[in-house]
C-alpha positions in Angstrom: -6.1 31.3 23.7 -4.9 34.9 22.5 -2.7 35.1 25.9 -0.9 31.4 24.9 -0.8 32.4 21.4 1.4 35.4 22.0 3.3 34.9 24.7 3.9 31.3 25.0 3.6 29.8 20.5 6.8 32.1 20.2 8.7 29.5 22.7 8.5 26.7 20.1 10.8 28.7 17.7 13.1 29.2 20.2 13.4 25.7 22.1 12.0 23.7 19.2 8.0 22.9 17.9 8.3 19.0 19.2 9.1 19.7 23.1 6.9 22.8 23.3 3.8 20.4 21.5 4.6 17.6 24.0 4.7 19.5 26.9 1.6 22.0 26.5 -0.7 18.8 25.4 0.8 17.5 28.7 -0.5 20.8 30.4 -3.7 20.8 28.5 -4.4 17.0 29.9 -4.0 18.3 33.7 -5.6 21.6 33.3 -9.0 19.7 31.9 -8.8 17.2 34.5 -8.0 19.8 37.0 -11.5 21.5 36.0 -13.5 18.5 37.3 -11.6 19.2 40.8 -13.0 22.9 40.9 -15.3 23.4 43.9 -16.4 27.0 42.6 -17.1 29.7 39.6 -14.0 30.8 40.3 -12.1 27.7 40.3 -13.6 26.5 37.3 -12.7 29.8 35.3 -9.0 29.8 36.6 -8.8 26.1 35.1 -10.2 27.3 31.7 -8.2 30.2 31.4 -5.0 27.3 31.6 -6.6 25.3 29.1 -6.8 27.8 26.5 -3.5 29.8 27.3 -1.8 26.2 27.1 -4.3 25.4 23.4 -3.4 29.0 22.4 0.7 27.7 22.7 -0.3 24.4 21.2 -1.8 25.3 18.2 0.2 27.7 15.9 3.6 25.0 16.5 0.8 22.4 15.5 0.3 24.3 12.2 4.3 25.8 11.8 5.3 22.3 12.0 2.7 20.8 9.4 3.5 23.8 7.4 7.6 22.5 7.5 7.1 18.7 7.1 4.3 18.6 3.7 5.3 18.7 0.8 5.3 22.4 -0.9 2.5 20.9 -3.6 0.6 19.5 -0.7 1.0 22.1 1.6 -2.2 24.3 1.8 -4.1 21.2 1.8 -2.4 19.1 4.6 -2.8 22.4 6.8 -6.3 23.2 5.9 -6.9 19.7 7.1 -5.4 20.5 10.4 -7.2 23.4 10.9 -10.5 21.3 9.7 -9.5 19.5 12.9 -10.6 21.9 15.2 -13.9 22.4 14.2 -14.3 18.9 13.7 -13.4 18.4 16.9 -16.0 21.0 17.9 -18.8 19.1 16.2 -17.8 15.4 17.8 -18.2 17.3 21.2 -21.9 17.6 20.1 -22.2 13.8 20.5 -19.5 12.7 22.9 -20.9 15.3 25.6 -24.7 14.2 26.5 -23.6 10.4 27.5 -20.4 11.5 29.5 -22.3 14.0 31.7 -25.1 11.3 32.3 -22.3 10.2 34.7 -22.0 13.5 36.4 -20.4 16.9 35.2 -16.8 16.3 36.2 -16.8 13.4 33.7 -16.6 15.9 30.8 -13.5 16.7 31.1 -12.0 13.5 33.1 -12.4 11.2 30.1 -11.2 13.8 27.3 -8.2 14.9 29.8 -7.0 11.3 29.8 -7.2 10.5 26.5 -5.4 14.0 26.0 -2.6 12.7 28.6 -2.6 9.7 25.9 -2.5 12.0 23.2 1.0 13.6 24.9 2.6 10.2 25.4 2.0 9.6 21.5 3.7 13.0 20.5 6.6 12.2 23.0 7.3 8.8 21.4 6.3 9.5 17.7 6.6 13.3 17.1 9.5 14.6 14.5 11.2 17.7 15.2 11.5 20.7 12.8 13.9 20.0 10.2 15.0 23.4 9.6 15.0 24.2 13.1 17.1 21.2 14.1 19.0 22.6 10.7 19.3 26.5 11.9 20.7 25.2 15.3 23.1 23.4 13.8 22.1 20.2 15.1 23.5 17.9 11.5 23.1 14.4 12.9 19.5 14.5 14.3 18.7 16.2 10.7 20.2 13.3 9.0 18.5 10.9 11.3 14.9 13.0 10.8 15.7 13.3 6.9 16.0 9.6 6.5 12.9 8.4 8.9 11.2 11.0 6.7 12.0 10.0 3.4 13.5 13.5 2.7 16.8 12.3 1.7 20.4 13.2 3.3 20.9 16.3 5.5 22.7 17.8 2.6 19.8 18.7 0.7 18.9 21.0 3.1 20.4 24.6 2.8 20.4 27.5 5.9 16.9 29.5 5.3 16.8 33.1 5.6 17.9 34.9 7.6 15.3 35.5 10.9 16.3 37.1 14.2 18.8 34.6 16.7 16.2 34.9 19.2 12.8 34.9 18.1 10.5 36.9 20.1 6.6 37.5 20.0 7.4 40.6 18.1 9.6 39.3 15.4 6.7 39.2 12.6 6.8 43.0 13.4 10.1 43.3 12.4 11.0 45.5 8.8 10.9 42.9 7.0 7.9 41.0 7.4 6.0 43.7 8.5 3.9 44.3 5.6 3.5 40.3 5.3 2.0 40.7 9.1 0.1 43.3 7.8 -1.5 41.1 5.4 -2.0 37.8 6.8 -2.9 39.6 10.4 -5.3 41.8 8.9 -7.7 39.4 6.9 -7.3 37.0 9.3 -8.5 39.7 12.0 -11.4 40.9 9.1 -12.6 37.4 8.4 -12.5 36.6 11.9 -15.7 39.5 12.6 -17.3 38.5 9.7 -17.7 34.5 11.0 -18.4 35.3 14.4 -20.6 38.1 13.7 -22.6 35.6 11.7 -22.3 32.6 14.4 -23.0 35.0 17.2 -26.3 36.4 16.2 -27.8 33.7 13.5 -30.2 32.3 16.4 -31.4 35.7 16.7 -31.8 36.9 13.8 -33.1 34.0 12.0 -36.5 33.4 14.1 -36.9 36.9 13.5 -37.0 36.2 9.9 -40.0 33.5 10.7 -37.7 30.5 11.1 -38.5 28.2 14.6 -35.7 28.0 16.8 -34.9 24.5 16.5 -34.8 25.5 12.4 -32.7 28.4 12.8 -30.2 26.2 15.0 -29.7 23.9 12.0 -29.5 26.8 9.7 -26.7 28.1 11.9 -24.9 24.5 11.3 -24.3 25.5 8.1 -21.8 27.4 8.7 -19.4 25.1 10.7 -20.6 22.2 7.9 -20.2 24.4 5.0 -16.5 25.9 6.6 -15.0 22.1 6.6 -16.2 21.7 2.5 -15.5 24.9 1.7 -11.9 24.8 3.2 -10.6 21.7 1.9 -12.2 23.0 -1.7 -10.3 26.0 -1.5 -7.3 24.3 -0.7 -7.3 22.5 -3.8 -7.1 25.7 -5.5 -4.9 27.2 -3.5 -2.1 24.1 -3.7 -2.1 24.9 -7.4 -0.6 28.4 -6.6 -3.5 29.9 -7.6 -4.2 32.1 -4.3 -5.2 35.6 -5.0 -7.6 34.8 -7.5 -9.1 31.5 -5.6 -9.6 33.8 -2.5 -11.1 37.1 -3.9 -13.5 34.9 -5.9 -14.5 33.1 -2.9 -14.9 36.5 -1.0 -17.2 37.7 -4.1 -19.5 34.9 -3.2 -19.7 35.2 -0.1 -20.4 38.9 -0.6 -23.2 38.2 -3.1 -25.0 35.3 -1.2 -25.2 38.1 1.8 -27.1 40.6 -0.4 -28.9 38.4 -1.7 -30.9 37.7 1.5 -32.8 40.9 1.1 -34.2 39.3 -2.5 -34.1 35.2 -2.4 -37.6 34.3 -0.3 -37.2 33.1 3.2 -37.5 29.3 3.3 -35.3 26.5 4.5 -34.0 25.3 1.1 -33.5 29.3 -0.3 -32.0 30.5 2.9 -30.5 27.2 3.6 -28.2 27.8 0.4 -27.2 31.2 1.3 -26.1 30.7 4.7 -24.2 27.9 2.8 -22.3 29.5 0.9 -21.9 33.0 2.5 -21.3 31.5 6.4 -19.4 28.2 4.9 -17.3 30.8 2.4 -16.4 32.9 5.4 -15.7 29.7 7.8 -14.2 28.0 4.4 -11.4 30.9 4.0 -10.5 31.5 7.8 -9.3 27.7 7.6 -7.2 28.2 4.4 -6.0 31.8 4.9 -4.2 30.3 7.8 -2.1 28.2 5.9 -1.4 30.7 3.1 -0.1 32.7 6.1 2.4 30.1 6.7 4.2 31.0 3.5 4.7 34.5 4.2 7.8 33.8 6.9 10.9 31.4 7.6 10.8 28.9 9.9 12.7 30.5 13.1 9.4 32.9 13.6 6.8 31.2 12.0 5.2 30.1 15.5 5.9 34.0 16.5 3.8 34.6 13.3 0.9 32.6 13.7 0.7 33.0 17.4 0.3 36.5 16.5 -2.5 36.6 14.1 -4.4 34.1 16.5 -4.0 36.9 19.0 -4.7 39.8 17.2 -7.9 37.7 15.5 -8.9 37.7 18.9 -10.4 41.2 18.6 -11.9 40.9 15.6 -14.0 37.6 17.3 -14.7 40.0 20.0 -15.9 43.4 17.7 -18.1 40.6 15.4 -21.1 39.9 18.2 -20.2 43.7 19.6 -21.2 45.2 16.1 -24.2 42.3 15.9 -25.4 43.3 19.0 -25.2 46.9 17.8 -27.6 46.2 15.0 -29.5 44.1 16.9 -30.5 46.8 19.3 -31.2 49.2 16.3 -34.2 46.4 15.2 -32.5 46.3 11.5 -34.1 43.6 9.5 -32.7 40.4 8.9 -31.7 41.1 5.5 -30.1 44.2 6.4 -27.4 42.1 9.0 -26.9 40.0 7.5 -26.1 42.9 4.2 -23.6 44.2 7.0 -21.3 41.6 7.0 -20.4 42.8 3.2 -18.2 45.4 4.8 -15.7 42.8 6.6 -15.9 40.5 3.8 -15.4 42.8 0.7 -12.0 44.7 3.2 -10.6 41.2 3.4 -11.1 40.8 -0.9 -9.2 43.8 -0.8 -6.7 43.1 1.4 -5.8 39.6 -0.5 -5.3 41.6 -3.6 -2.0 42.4 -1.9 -0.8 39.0 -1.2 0.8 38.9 -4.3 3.3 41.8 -3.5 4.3 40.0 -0.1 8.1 38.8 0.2 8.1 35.2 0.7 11.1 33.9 2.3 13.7 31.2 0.7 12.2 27.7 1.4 15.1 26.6 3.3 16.1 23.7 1.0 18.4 23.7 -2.6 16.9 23.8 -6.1 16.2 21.0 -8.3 16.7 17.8 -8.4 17.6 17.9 -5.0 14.1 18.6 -3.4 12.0 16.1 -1.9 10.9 13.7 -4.7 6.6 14.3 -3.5 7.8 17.9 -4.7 9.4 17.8 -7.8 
């Protein structure tokens, strides 16, 4: 996923979100089926590396070009529901998994590569296009058609957004000036990203050793996921109302608290049960929403170079997460004292929204009032 993020997402600001969607979904379909066709370990891992290089490209166009189409009020909400979507997604898996493979292995990934073959047909037929891509490439009569099937209104309320390299690149969000937005939105993203998979990582562990059963601490563990999905779509709420730096720091503080307060709160299912709720749900909660805060930080020409980079670069904070959990695992720390770690990751990412505020946001790409969409005004 970090390989299609950064080398192939950037494609979909150059030749346009709808056809690189389409055609990775496409590639997504053949590379699952493909999987039920390998005859070896190494087969089967060449076919999964496909399928997340190809998921990697698909899913920062997925969120640039939800991030375009909803309405500015409505914004951080219709993304954070799209990002619920993937661990959704993850959960259904739970149930849809078991009766498939009681028809054999290869089944797994027959019946969800078809449907996703389906799922490419639907995009091909039904997907919009970008309209301020379509507007930046001068392309005036598909924009008026688009504006129209949309609702948006004529193609003339739509002005030229900012200014953004001619040919996007993977390292245009490293360019001067959106490098200290990339800064920002890269490095909580990266910092939030240890903090939830340190948690999801080493919660079966460390929570028998706390006294819990196994099949206890496994649903203790589903908190996380569960809580992430409530907790994102209530932060989102806040966060449509342009209340971001305040809604996130204060959701950091909690999570922050709940982990110390492992070390005081007795360990049973309901006390514990509460804390993993709100300190793994808050951490899960925000990686879903700071994602589409991100989306504000850049114009439209790069904003698959943008996202495609912070999926990358979270990468290694989903990677140093277990590594430092494992670290503390082999010191024999108590419970209480990992999970206390995680403070560190959570309280640098309070402090890193703290300078969302002093990010340049890019114009919006369409002309003041009255002539904004009417769900905006």
């Amino acid at each position: 996923m970090g390989l299609g993020a950064i080398l192939l997402a950037p494609l979909g600001d150059r030749f346009g979100r709808r056809p690189l969607l389409t055609i990775t979904v496409l590639l997504i379909a053949v590379a699952t089926i493909g999987t039920a066709s390998a005859g070896s370990a190494t087969g089967f891992a060449v076919w999964r590396l496909l399928t997340g290089t190809f998921l990697g490209a698909c899913l920062p166009n997925a969120t640039a070009l939800v991030a375009e189409l909803a309405p500015r009020r409505r914004r951080v909400g219709l993304l954070t529901v799209v990002s619920c979507g993937v661990s959704a997604g993850g959960v259904a898996a739970g149930f849809v998994v078991p009766p498939l493979a009681a028809g054999g292995w290869p089944m797994i990934f027959i019946v969800p590569g078809c449907l996703t073959a389906l799922l490419a047909l639907a995009l091909f037929l039904l997907l919009p296009e970008s309209p301020k891509l379509l507007l930046a490439s001068g392309r005036r009569d598909a924009l008026s058609a688009l504006s129209l099937r949309l609702g948006l209104g004529s193609a003339a309320r739509w002005q030229a957004p900012a200014a953004a390299p001619a040919k996007p690149s993977m390292l245009a969000p490293l360019a001067r000036d959106y490098r200290f937005a990339t800064f920002v939105f890269v490095g909580i993203y990266t910092l939030n990203a240890t903090s939830l998979y340190m948690l999801v990582s080493w919660l079966p562990t460390v929570l028998p050793r706390a006294g819990f059963a196994v099949d206890q601490a496994a649903r203790l563990t589903s908190l996380v996921q569960a809580g992430g999905l409530v907790t994102g779509l209530l932060l989102s709420s806040f966060l449509d109302r342009g209340r971001t730096t305040l809604t996130l720091v204060c959701a950091y503080l909690a999570v922050a608290a709940a982990l110390l307060a492992f070390g005081v709160i007795p360990k049973t299912l309901i006390g514990w049960g509460f804390l993993l709720l709100v300190a793994g749900g808050g951490v899960s909660g925000v990686h879903l929403a700071m994602m589409a805060v991100g989306t504000s930080f850049y114009p439209p020409q790069i904003l698959s170079s943008a996202i495609g980079f912070a999926v990358a670069v979270a990468r290694v904070g989903a990677i140093a997460g277990p590594l430092l959990g494992g670290l503390l695992i082999k010191s024999d720390v108590a419970p209480a004292t990992f999970l206390a770690t995680v403070v560190v990751p959570v309280l640098a990412c309070a402090a890193g929204v703290l300078l969302v505020p002093y990010v340049r946001r890019p114009a919006d790409g369409r002309t003041p009032p009255p002539l904004r969409h009417p769900a905006e005004a």
